[in-house]
N, C-alpha and C positions, 0 to 999 in steps of 0.2 A: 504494500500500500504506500502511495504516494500523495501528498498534499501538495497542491500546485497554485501557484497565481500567474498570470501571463509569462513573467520571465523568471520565476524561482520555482524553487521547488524542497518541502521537507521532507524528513524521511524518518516516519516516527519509528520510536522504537532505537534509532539507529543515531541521534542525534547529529544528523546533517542535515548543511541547509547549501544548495548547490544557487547560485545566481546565472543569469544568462544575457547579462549587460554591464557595457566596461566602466560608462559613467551614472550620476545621479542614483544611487541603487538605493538610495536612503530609503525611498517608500517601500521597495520592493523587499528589501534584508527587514524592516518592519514588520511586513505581512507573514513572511516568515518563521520571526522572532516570537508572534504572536501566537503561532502554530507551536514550536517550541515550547512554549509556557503553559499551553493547554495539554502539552504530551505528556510534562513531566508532571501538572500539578491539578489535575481533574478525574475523576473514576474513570470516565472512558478511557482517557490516555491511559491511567497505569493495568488497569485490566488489560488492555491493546498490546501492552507491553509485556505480560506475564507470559500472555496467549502467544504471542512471538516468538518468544523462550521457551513455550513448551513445543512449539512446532519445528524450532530447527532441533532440538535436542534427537524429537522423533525421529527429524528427517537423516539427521543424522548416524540414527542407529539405522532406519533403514538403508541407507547406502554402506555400512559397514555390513552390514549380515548379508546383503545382498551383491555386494562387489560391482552392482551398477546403479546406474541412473540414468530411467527412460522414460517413454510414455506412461509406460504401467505402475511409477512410482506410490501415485495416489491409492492405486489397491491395498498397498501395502502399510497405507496409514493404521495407525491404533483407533480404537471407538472414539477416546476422548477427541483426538487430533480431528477427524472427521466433524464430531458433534459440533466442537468448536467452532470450525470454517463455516458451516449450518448456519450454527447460531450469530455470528459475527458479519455474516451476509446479511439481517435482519434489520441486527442493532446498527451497522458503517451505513447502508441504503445507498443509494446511484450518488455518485458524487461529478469529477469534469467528466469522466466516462459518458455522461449524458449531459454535454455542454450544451447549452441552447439562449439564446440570446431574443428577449420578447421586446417588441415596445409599451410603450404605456400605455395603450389600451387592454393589454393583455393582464388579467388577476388569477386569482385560482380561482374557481367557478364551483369546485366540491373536493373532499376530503373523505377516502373511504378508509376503514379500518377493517381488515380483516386475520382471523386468526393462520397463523400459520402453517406450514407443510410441516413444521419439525414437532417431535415430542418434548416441546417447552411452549409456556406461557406465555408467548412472547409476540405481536402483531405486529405486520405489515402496514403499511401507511403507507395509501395513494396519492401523489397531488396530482389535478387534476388542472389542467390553465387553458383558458379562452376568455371572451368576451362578446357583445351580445350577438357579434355576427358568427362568429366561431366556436363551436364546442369542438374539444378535441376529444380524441379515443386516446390519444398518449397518454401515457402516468409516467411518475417518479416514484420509484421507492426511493421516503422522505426519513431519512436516521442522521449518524453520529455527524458522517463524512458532509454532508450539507450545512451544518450549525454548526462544525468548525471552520469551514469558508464562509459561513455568514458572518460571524463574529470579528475572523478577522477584517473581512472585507468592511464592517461598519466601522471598525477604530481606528482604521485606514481610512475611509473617505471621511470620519472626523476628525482625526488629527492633522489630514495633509488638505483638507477642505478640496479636496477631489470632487467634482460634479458631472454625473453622466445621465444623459437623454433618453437611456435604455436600461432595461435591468436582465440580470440573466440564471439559469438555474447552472449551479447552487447557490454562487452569491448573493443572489438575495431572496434566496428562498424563506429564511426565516421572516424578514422587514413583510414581505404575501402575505404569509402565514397567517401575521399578527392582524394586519388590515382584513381579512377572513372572518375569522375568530372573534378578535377583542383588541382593535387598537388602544397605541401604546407610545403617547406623545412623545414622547423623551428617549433621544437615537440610542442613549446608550441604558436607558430601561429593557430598551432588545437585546443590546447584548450583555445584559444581567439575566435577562430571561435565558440565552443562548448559554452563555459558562455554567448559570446554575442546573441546566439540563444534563449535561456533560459529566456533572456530580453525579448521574448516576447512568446504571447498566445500561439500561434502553434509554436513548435522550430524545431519540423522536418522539417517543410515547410520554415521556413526561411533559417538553414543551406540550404538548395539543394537550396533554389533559389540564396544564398549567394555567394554560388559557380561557378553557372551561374553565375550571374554578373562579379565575379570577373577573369571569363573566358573570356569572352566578352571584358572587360575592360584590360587584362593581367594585375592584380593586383600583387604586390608586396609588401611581409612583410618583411621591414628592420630593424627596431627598436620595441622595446616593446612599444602594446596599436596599430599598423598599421591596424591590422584584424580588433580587437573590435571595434576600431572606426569606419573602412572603414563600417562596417555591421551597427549599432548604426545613422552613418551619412547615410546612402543609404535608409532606411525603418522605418517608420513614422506606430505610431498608431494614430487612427483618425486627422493624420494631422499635430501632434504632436511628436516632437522629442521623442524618447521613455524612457529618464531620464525626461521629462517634467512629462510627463504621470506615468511614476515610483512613484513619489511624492506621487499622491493619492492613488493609492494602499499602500504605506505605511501606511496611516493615516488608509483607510479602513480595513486592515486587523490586525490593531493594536489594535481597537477596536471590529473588532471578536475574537479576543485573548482577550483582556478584560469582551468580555461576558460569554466566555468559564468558562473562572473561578470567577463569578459573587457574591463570597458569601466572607463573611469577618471569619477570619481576614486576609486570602488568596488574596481579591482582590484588596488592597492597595500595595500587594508586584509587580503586574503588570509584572510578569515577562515577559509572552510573547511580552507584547509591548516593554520591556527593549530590548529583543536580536533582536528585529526587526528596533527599532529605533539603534540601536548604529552600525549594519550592515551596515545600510543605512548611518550614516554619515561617516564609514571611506569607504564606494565602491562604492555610487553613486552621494552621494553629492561633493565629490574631483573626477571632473571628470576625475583627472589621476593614478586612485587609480581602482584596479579590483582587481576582486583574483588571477589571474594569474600573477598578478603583481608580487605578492608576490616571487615568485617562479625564477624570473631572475638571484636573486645573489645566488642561487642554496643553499641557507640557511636555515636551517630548524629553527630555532630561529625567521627570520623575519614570517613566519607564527605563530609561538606559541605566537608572541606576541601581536597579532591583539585580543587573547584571553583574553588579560590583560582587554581590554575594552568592549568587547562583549560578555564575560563571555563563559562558557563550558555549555553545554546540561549535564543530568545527562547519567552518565558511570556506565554499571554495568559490572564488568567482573565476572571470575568464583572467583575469592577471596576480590574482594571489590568492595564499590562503591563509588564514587568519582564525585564532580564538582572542579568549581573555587573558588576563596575567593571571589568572590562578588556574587556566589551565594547559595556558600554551607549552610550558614547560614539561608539560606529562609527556607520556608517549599514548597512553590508552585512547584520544581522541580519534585515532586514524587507524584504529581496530575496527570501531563500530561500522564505520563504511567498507572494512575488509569483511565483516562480518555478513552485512548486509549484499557483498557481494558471491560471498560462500551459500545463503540463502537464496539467492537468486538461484543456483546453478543447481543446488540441492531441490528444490522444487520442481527441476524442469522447466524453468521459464525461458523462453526462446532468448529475450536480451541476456548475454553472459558476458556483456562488458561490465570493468572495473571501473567501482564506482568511486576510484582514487585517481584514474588518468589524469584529470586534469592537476589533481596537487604535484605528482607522480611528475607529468609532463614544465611546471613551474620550477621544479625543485630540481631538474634534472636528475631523476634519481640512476642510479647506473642499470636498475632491473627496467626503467623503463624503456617497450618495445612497442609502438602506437597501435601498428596492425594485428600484433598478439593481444595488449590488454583488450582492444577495442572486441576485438570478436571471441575470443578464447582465453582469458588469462592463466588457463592450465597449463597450455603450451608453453609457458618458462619456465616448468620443469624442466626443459630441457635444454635451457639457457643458463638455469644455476648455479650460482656461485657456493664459496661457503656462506654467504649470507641471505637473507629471504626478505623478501619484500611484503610488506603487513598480511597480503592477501598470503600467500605463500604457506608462511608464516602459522596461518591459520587453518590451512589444508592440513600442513602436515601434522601439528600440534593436537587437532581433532581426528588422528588416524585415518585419512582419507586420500593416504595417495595411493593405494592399491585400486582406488574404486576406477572404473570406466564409467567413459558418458557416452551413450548411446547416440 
């Protein structure tokens, strides 16, 4: 899974953010940044993340037992791994996959809910858009991956007073949603509606029922934190408040980021659990602290400084690559994209380019070879040195150079 805005791109799970323009990126490494904050420090993100970890674990014992990797990999998943993808197809929904671009004429017209194909509790959400000349027959399955580009997309055109003539699914899928349901004067009462949904497992199903309620109830957002709390106070995981419940997902997904990168002298740097714990103490443990927070004194400063403590995900753009001071000096930053690139290949996904070329290609590094990373970064096996290059590195360390790929 990839989060995208015209020229960036994040990579949850994997703490990267790739750019794809040499000047002004400010808006764009923004949108990003904002993806980032919602991976490390909202239920969706750190579930996305566990679910991650337990899928290359899998996939990984599958290509060890199995000595290949082909089309028929997916057989060979376990129940959980399967149920998983199932169920995660439900809660992420159509995200640019289903990029479409409406004019103003165009609203959502109906909202279906229906129960599922899997054996969980969990419903499908249609949106449905036209206007009085047009009904359409298309839908959107409406979840995670739509209300994390809505979100960022609104604290992007309000921070950089961005103005466009058109709007388009998913970016402004949620801003519909609200005009549908139960408008919601205040741009960034949407995107308190949008983070706080995100707090839990299914966030498509909480927004609309959010909504509902606070149709029923004629809610009102007056002051900063009204939405996220009103939503936060109304809806309970098993019973419990759902910062109660937040807690142990931190802990839990702290130490599947700690398995992730299991081998020394890499796993005393602990980076994943660093950006997970230090998210969580300035947005969930101050329970008057969110990220939308950030965003009221319309300051771009109070955002970049949340950075100081929770450090930067590694950036690559087209002429450099860059983190923070507290973690440019690791080395584990430029795992997570070697990682990200061993899950690629281990899934069978047709792209098995290295998703370090560009750093690889800036830094001159000696492994790099453009035509090998680009299409097969296996193939330096047999270009190596005594040294390994992160991806490499990661093949071997995970017992995986005996496996073939089909």
């Amino acid at each position: 899974m990839k989060i995208y805005s015209n020229e960036g791109v994040y990579f949850p799970s994997f703490f990267l953010v790739k750019i794809n323009k040499e000047k002004n990126i400010d808006r764009i490494l923004f949108h990003e940044l904002v993806h980032f904050l919602q991976d490390i420090s909202t239920t969706f993100g750190l579930i996305n993340i566990s679910n991650t970890v337990d899928r290359i674990k899998d996939l990984n014992k599958i290509a060890i037992d199995k000595k290949l990797i082909d089309s028929n990999t997916h057989k060979n998943y376990s129940k959980f791994h399967q149920d998983n993808i199932d169920l995660f197809s439900y809660y992420q929904g159509d995200s640019v996959n289903k990029y479409k671009t409406f004019n103003n004429s165009i609203k959502i017209i109906k909202i279906v809910e229906e129960e599922s194909m899997i054996d969980y509790d969990v419903k499908e959400i249609h949106l449905f858009f036209g206007n009085n000349c047009i009904d359409s027959k298309e839908y959107f399955n409406f979840g995670a991956l739509a209300i994390l580009e809505s979100m960022a997309n609104i604290l992007e055109n309000w921070l950089f007073d961005k103005e466009i003539d058109f709007r388009t699914y998913p970016y402004d899928a949620v801003s519909m949603i609200v005009e549908y349901i139960y408008p919601l004067k205040n741009v960034l009462a949407v995107s308190e509606l949008c983070e706080a949904s995100l707090m839990y497992y299914h966030p498509g199903e909480i927004l609309i029922n959010s909504l509902k309620l606070m149709k029923e109830k004629q809610f009102k957002h007056l002051v900063m934190g009204d939405t996220y709390n009103f939503i936060l106070n109304n809806f309970t995981v098993d019973d419990k408040h759902i910062l109660n419940h937040f807690s142990s997902l931190v802990e839990i997904t702290s130490k599947q980021l700690d398995d992730l990168i299991a081998f020394q002298p890499y796993h005393k740097e602990k980076l994943g659990r660093y950006y997970v714990q230090n998210a969580n103490k300035i947005f969930r443990i101050n329970k008057n602290a969110f990220i939308t927070s950030l965003f009221y004194d319309k300051n771009i400063n109070t955002f970049i400084k949340v950075f100081e403590t929770i450090g930067l995900p590694l950036i690559i753009n087209n002429n450099e690559t860059f983190s923070s001071i507290t973690t440019e000096k690791l080395t584990s930053p430029v795992f997570f994209p070697a990682i990200a690139t061993v899950f690629k290949i281990l899934s069978y996904q047709s792209d098995k380019s290295c998703e370090l070329i560009e750093h690889c290609c800036q830094s001159q590094n000696e492994f790099f070879k453009e035509a090998i990373c680009k299409n097969n970064p296996l193939n330096l096996l047999k270009h190596q040195n005594s040294n390994l290059c992160p991806f490499l590195y990661i093949w071997k360390v995970w017992r995986l150079e005996n496996v073939k790929i089909d």
